[in-house]
C-alpha positions as CSV (number, residue, x, y, z in Angstrom):
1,X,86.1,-23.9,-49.7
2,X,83.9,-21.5,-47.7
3,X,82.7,-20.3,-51.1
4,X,81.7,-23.6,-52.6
5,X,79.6,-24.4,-49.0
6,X,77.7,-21.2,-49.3
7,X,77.1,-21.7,-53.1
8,X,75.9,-24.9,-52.9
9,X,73.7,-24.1,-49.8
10,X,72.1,-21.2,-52.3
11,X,71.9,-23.5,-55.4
12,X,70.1,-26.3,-53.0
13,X,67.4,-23.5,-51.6
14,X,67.2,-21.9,-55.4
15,X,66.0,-25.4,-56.5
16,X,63.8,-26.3,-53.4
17,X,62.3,-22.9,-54.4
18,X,61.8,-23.7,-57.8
19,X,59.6,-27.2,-56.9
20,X,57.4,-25.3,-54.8
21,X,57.0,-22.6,-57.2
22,X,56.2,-25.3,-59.7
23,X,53.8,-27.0,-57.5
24,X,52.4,-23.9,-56.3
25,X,52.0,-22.5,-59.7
26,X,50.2,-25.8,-61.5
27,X,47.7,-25.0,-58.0
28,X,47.0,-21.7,-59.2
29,X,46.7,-22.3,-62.5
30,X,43.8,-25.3,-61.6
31,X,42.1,-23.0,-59.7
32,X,41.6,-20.7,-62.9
33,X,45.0,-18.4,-62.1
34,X,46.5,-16.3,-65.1
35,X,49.7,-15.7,-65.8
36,X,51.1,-12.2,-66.6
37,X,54.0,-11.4,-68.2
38,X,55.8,-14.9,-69.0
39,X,57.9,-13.8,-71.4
40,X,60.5,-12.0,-69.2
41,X,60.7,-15.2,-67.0
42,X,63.3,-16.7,-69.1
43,X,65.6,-13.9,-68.1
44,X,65.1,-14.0,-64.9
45,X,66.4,-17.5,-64.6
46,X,68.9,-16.8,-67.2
47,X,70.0,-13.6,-64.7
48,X,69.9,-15.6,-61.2
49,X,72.1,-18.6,-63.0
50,X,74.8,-16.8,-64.7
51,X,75.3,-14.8,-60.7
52,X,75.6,-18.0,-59.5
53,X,78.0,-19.3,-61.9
54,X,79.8,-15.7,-62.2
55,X,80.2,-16.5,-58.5
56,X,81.9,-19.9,-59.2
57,X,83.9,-18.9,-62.1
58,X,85.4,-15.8,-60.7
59,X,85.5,-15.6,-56.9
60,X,88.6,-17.4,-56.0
61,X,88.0,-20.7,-53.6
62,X,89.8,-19.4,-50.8
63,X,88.7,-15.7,-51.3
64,X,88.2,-14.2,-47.4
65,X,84.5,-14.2,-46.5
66,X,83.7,-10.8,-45.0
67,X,81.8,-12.0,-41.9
68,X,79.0,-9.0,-41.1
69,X,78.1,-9.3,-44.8
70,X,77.6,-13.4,-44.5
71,X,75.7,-12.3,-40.9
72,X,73.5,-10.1,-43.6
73,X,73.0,-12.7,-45.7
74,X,72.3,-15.4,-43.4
75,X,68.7,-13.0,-42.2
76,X,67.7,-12.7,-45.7
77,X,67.8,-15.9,-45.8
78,X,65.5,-16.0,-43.1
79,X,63.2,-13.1,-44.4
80,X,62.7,-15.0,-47.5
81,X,61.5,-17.9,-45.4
82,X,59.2,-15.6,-44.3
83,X,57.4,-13.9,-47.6
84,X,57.3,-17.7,-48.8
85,X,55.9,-18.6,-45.3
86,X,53.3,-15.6,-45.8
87,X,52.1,-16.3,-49.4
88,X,51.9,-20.0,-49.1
89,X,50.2,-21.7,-52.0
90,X,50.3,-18.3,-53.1
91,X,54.1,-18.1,-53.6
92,X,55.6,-18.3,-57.1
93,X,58.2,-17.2,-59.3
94,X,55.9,-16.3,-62.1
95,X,53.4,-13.9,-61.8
96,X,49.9,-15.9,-61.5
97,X,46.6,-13.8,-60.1
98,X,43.7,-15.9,-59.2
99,X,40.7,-13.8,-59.8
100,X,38.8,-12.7,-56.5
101,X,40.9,-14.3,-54.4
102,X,42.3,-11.4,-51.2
103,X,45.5,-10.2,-51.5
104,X,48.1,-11.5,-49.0
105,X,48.6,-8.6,-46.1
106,X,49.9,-10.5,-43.7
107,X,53.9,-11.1,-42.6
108,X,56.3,-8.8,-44.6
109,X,53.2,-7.6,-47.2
110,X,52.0,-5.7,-43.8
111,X,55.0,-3.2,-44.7
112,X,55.9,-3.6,-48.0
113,X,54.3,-4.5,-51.1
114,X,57.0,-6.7,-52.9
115,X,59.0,-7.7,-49.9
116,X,60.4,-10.6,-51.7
117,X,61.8,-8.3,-54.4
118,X,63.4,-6.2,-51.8
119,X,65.1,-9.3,-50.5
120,X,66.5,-10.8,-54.0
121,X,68.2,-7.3,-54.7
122,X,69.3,-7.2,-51.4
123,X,70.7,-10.8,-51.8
124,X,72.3,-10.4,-55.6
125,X,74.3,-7.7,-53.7
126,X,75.7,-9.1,-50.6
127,X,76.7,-12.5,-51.8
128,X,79.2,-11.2,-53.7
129,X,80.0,-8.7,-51.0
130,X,81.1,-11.4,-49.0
131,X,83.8,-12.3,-51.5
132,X,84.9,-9.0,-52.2
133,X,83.0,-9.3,-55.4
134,X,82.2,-6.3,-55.6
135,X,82.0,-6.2,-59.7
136,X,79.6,-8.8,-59.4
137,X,78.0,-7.2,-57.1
138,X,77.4,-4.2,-59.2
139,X,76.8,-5.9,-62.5
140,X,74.0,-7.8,-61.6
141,X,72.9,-5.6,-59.0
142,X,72.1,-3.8,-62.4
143,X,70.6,-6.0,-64.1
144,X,68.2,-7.4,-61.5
145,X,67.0,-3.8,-61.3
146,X,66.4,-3.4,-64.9
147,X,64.6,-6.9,-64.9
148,X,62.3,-5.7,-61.7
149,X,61.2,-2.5,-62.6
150,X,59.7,-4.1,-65.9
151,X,58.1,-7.1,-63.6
152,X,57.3,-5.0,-60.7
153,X,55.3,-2.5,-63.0
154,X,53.6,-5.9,-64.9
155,X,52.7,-7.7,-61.4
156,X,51.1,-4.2,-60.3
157,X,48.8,-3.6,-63.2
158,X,47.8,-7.6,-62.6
159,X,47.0,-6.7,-59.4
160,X,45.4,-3.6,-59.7
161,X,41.8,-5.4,-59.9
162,X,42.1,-7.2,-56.9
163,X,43.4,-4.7,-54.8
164,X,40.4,-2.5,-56.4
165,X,38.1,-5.1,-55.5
166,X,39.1,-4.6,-51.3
């Protein structure tokens, strides 16, 4: 039962996170915003679904819940709340640059440069963790690092002007 609480709970927040992004995104693009790199959004939604149902499908309901690990989990929830807290409008799942407009350095972008990136990968590992999942874990641990290396390298060169321009 624990699992299906903490599922749910990450399926609600994943689709709260999805309307802003969608509000956010129809902002930036009004504003004159472009998007970079939408063709590898498809698999990033594709990626974070199938983790979600993996979860679902293979975790059994009453599987023990490792508590540190859920401790973990339950500040990276509150980091995430954070980057989208620091971006604001700003925050997206695609990546959308408004031309001349500064380059968010405040919050977690003080220290690191994709801070919610860190977060996810963080994320697509513990969950599972807390299950024991540990195949999980590692599969899509994988494949969310194949998937950001390719995004992280587009977002940088769509960045690259802006953070020129300061």
């Amino acid at each position: 039962m624990p699992l299906y609480l903490i599922l749910g709970f990450v399926v609600v927040q994943r689709l709260g996170e999805l309307a802003y992004a969608r509000r956010n995104t129809v902002r930036l693009l009004a504003r004159g915003g472009v998007e970079t790199g939408a063709g590898h959004y498809p698999l990033f939604v594709l990626l974070h679904g199938s983790w979600l149902i993996a979860l679902a499908a293979f975790v059994p309901a009453g599987a023990g819940i490792n508590l540190p690990l859920l401790f973990v989990f339950a500040a990276l929830q509150v980091a995430r709340v954070w980057v989208l807290l620091s971006l604001g409008q700003h925050w997206t799942t695609r990546v959308i640059t408004v031309p001349g407009a500064p380059l968010v350095s405040r919050g977690p972008y003080r220290y690191l440069r994709h801070p919610n990136y860190a977060i996810v990968t963080a994320e697509i590992a513990v969950l599972p963790l807390i299950f024991s999942a540990w195949e999980i874990a590692i599969i899509y641990s994988l494949l969310n690092l194949a998937l950001l290396r390719h995004r992280i390298r587009i977002e940088n060169e769509a960045l690259a002007l802006r953070r020129a321009a300061e």
